[in-house]
C-alpha positions as CSV (number, residue, x, y, z in Angstrom):
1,X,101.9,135.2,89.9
2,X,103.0,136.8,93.0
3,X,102.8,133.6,95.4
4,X,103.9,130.6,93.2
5,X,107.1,130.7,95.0
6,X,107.9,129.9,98.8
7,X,110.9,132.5,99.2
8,X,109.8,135.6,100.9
9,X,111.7,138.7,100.0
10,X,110.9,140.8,102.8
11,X,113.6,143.2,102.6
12,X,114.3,145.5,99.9
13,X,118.0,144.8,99.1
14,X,116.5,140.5,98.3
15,X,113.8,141.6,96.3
16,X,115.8,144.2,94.1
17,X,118.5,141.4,94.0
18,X,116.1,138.8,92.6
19,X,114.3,140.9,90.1
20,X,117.5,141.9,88.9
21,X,117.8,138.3,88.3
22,X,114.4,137.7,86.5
23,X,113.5,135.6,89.5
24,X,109.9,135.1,91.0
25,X,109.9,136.7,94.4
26,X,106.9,136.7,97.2
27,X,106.1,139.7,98.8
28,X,103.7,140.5,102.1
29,X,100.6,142.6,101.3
30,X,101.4,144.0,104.6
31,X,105.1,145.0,103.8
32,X,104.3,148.5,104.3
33,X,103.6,148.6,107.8
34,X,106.2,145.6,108.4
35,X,107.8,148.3,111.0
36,X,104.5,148.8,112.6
37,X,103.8,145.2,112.9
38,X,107.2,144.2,114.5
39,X,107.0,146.7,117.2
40,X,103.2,145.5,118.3
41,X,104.6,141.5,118.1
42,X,107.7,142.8,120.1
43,X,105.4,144.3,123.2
44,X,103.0,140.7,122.8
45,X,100.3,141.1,125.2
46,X,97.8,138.3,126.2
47,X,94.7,140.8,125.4
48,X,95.4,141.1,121.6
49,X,98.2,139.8,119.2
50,X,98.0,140.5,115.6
51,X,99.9,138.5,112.9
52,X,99.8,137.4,109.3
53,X,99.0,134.2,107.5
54,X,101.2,134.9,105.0
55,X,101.0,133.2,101.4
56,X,98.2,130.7,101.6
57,X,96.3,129.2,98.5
58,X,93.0,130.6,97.7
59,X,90.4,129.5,95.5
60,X,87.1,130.7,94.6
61,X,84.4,127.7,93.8
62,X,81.4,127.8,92.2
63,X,79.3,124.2,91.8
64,X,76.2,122.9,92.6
65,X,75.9,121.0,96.1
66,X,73.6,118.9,95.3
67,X,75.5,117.7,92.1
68,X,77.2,114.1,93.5
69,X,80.0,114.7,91.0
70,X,80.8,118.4,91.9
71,X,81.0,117.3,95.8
72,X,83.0,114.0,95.0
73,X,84.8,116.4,93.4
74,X,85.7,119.0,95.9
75,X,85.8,115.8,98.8
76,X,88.9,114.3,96.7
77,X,90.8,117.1,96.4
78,X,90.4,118.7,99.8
79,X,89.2,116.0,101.9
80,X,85.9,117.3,103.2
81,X,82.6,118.0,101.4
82,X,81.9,122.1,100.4
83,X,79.3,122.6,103.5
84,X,75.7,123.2,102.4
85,X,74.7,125.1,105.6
86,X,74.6,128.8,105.3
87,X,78.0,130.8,106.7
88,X,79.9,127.3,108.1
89,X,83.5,125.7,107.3
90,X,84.5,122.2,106.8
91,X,88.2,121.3,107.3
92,X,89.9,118.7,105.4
93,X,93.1,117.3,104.7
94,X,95.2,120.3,104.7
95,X,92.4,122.7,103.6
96,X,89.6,124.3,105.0
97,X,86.1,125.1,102.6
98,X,84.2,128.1,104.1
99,X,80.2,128.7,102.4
100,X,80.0,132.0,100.6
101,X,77.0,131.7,99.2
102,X,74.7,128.7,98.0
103,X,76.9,127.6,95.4
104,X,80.1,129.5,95.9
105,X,83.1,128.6,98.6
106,X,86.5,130.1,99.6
107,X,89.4,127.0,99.7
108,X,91.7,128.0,101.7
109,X,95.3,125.6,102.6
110,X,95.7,125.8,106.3
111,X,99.7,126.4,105.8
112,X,101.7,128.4,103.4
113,X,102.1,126.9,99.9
114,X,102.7,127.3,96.1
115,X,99.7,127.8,94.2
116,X,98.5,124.8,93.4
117,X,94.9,124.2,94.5
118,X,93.3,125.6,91.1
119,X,95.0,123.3,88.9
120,X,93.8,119.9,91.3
121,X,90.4,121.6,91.4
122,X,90.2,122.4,87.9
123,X,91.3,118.8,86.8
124,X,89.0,117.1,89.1
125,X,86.0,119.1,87.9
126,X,86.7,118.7,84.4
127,X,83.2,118.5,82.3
128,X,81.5,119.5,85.3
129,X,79.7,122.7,85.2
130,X,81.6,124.1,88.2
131,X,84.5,126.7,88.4
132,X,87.7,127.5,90.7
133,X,89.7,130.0,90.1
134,X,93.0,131.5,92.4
135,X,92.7,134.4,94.0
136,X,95.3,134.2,96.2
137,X,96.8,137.2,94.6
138,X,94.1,138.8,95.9
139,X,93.9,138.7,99.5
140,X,95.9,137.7,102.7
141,X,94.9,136.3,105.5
142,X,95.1,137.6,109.1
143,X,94.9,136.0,112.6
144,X,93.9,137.6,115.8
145,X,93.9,136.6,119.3
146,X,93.7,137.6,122.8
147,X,91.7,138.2,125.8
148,X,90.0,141.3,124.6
149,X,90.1,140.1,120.9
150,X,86.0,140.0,120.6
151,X,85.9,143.7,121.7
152,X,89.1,144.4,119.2
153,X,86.8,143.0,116.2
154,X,83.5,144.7,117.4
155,X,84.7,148.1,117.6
156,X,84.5,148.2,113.7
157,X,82.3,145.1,113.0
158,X,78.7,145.2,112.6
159,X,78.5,140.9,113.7
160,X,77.2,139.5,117.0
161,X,80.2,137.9,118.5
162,X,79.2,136.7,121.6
163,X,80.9,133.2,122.1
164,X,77.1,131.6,121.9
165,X,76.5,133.1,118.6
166,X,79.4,133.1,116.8
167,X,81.4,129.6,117.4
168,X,84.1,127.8,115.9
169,X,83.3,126.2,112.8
170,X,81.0,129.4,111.8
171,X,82.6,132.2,109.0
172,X,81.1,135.6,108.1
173,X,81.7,137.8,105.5
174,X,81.2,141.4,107.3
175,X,83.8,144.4,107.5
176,X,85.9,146.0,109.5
177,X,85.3,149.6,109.6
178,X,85.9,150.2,105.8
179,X,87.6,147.0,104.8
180,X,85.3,144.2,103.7
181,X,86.6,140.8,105.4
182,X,85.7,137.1,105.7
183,X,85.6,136.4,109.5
184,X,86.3,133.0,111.4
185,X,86.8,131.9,114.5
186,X,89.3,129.3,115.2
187,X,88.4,129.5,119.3
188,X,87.1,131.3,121.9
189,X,89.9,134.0,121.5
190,X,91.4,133.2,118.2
191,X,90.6,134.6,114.9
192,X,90.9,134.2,110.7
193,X,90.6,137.1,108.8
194,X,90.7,136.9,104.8
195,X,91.6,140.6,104.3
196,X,91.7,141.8,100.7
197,X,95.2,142.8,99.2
198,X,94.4,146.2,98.7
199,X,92.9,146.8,102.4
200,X,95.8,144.7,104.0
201,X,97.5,147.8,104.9
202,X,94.7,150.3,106.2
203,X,93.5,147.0,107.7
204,X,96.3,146.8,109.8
205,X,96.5,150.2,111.2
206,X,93.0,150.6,111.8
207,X,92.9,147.4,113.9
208,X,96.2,148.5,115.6
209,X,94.7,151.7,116.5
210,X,91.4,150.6,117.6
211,X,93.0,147.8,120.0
212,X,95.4,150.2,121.5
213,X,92.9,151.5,124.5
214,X,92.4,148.2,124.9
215,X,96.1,146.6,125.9
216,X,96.5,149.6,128.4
């Protein structure tokens, strides 16, 4: 799979180098609008910075909470229990478990890593009837942050995210203008954004242009 190894081939001249070689190479979701990105990082502004997560392990559970085994489960391979309350996260020992649905969650590792979380998951729910499978192949994740950062977000998102409302702690799945998203605030003006693969890049300029009026 594309993110079972930690070496990122970001330029052309690598990657052509290692497939030539038959080697496994990583490769950013985002790498066509790696120009774009580097000139809004170079002009970084406290009202909105946009950056990416790159390469993090993601796994789709499905279990039943209320099965002692399935959490026990899920509790020693992540460190936390998968949260029963509607749309909230639980952070464990290096991963974080957000609530997709009443028996679904997103694991996500909260740093870069080799794809590893199915095979613990799938090993400590054996005979369980419970799934996890990798999607990491799938999606990237985002992170946003800033001053104006709320405003960035809600010029293309449906979600109340006044600071009351919307809290650390919380996730959403919502969109962003046409790009469906899971949402999560890590602070009062710092974002996580799990952004499928295939959106990363229209993602990205989309958000660009729709904070632009707002760094002026």
């Amino acid at each position: 799979m594309w993110n079972e190894a930690r070496g990122n081939a970001t330029d052309a001249a690598a990657a052509l180098r290692q497939r030539a070689a038959g080697e496994v190479w990583q490769e950013s979701p985002l790498v066509g609008v790696g120009d774009l990105l580097k000139t809004h990082q170079a002009g970084a502004s406290k009202k909105f910075s946009l950056s990416e997560q790159a390469f993090r392990d993601l796994v789709n559970v499905r279990g039943d909470v209320t099965d002692p085994a399935f959490v026990s489960a899920v509790e020693y391979v992540t460190g936390c229990r998968p949260p029963a309350k509607p749309n909230t996260v639980a952070r464990g020992n290096g991963y974080d478990v957000l609530w997709l649905g009443p028996d679904e969650w997103l694991v996500c590792s909260q740093q870069q890593q080799g794809a590893t979380l199915e095979g613990k998951l799938r090993q400590a729910l054996t005979g369980q009837f419970a799934s996890a499978v990798d999607i990491g192949s799938g999606y990237t994740l985002l992170e946003v942050s800033g001053e104006r950062v709320r405003e960035v977000i809600a010029r293309g998102c449906p979600l109340d995210l006044h600071p009351r409302v919307f809290t650390p702690g919380q996730c959403a799945q919502s969109h962003y203008f046409k790009a469906s998203m899971v949402l999560v605030p890590l602070s009062a003006d710092t974002f996580q954004l799990i952004v499928r693969r295939s959106f990363a890049d229209y993602f990205c300029r989309i958000m660009l242009d729709a904070a632009a009026p707002l760094m002026a």
